[in-house]
N, C-alpha and C positions, 0 to 999 in steps of 0.2 A: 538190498535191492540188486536184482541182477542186472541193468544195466549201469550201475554203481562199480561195480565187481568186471567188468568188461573194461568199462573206460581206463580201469585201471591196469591191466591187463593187454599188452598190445605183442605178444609173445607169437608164436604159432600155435596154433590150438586154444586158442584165445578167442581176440576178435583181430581182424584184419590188421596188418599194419598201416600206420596213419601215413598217406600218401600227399603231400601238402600241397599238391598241385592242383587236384580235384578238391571239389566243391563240398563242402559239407552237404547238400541235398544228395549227391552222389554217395560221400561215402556213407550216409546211414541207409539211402535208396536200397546201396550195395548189399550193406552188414541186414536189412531185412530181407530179402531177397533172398541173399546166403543161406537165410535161418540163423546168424548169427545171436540176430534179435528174434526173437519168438512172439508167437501171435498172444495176446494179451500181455506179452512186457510192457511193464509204462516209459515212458520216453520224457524223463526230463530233461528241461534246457541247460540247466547250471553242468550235469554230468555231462552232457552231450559235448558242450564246450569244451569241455575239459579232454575230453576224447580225441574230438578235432580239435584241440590248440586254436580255439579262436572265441570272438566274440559269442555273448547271447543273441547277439541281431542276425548273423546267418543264421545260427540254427532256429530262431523264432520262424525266419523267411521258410528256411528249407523243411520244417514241420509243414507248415502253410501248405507251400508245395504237395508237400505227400498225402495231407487229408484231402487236398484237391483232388490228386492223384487216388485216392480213394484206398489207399494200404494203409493208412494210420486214420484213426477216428478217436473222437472227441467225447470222452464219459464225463458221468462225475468226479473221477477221481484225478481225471486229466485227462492226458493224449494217450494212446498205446496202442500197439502193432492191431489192424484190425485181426479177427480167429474168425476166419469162415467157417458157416455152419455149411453139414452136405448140401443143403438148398441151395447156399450161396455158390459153390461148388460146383453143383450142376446148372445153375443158369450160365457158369463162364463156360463152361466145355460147348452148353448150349449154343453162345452165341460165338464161340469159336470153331464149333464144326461147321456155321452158315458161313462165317468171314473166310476159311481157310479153303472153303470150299468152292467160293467164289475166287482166290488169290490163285488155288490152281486152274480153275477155268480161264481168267484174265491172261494167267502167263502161259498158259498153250496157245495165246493167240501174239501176245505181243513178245515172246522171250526170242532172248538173240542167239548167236552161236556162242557169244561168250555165259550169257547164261546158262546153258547146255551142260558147257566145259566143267561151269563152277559145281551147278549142282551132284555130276557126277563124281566130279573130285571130291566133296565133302560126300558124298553117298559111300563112295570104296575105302574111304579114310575109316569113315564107321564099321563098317564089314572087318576090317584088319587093326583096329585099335584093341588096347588093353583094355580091360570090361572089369578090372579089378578096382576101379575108382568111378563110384557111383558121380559123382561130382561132372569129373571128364565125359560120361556120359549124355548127359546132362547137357552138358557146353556143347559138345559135340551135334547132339541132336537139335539144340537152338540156332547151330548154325547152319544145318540142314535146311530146314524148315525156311530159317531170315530169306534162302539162298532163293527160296521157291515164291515168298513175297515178292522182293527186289524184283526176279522178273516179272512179275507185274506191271510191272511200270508204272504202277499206279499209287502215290503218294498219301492217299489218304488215306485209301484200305491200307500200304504200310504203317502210318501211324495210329491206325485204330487197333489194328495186332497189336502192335507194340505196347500200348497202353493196356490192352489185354493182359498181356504175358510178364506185367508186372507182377499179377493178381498170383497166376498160375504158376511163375517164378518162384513161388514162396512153398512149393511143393516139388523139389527140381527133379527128386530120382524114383518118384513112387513107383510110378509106373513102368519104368525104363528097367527098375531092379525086378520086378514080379517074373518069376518062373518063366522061360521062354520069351517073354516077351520084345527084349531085345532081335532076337531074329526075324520073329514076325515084325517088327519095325520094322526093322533093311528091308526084307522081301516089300514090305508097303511102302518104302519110298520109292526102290526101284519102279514099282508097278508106278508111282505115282509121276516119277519123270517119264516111263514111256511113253505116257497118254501125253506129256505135257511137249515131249518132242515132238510125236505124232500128229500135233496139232488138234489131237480129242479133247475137247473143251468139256464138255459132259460126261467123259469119261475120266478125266483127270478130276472133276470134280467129284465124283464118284467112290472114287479112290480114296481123297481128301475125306470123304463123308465115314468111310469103313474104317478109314484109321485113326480117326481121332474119336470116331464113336467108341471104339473098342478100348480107348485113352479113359474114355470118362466112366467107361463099365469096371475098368479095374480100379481109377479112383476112389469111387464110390465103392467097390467091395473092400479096399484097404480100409476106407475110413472107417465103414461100417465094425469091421475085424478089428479096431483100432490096432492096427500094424503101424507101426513106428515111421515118419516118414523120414 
């Protein structure tokens, strides 16, 4: 069983090392997210314990949690990493090009001077970062993006992304890695802070709308390609 083989295994190029300060909901949230755990691995309690050095009652809770959280579902055979089908796929890009499109129109209206600062900071970081680690990528560009919620101001569109980008977490560099695509990002987030500077509420969303539709057109031709995510 490869979550067997993992638990035991806590090396680099492994699974994560066991961090005891964090929550077991965290660190398996994390190890799925990662791709650690892969979409139809099963997730038993006894190895999971084993992993995290603790009881079976957090990891019963923090399963709980994640099937809530809708990344782990319940078969016959037990629990295991939910495997999005392209459908599934496409209803999240769906419902995250209307939410993201909305978080950029919100923060052209309420963003501050320190949100300005921050966005641009993490925009020019991406522009002159090493691109040789898909991963950093990745992190990179979710910090981007967090930069362009937050100014929002708006707490509950942030945590509806959030819960979102659990889903879409689980595919971190598909799109980031495809031929060019990297730079057409930068040039789309630049474009996507001017408007939000600007105070162009409809334009920034606009933006939001081009760049993340053009996210789910290469999703879905990876998937289709089965290109290795």
């Amino acid at each position: 069983m490869a979550t067997r083989t993992r638990a035991a295994e806590t090396g680099p190029g492994n699974t994560p090392q066991i961090d005891r300060r964090r929550s077991a909901y965290e660190r398996i949230k994390q190890a799925i997210v990662s791709g650690d755990f892969k979409p139809g691995e099963p997730l038993v309690e006894t190895v999971l314990a084993e992993w995290c050095e603790v009881s079976r009652t957090p990891i019963r809770e923090a399963l709980t949690r994640l099937e809530q959280d809708g990344i782990v579902v319940r078969t016959d055979r037990g629990l295991m990493v939910r495997d999005d089908s392209p459908e599934d796929v496409l209803d999240l890009y769906e419902t995250r090009i209307v939410l993201e499109a909305t978080a950029a129109r919100v923060a052209s209206e309420r963003r501050t001077f320190h949100d300005l600062l921050q966005m641009h900071e993490l925009a020019d970081h991406m522009n002159t970062m090493d691109t040789s680690d898909p991963r950093a990528m990745a992190a990179a560009n979710d910090r981007f993006h967090r930069s362009v919620w937050r100014a929002s101001h708006n707490r509950s569109l942030v945590d509806l992304l959030d819960r979102l980008s659990l889903h879409l977490g689980r595919y971190p560099a598909t799109t980031l890695s495809f031929p060019g695509r990297w730079e057409r990002a930068n040039d789309q987030h630049a474009a996507i802070i001017d408007a939000i500077e600007a105070r162009a509420g409809d334009l920034a969303a606009e933006r939001a709308v081009e760049h993340f539709t053009e996210s789910r057109n290469i999703r879905l031709k990876l998937w289709t390609s089965r290109a290795p995510e």
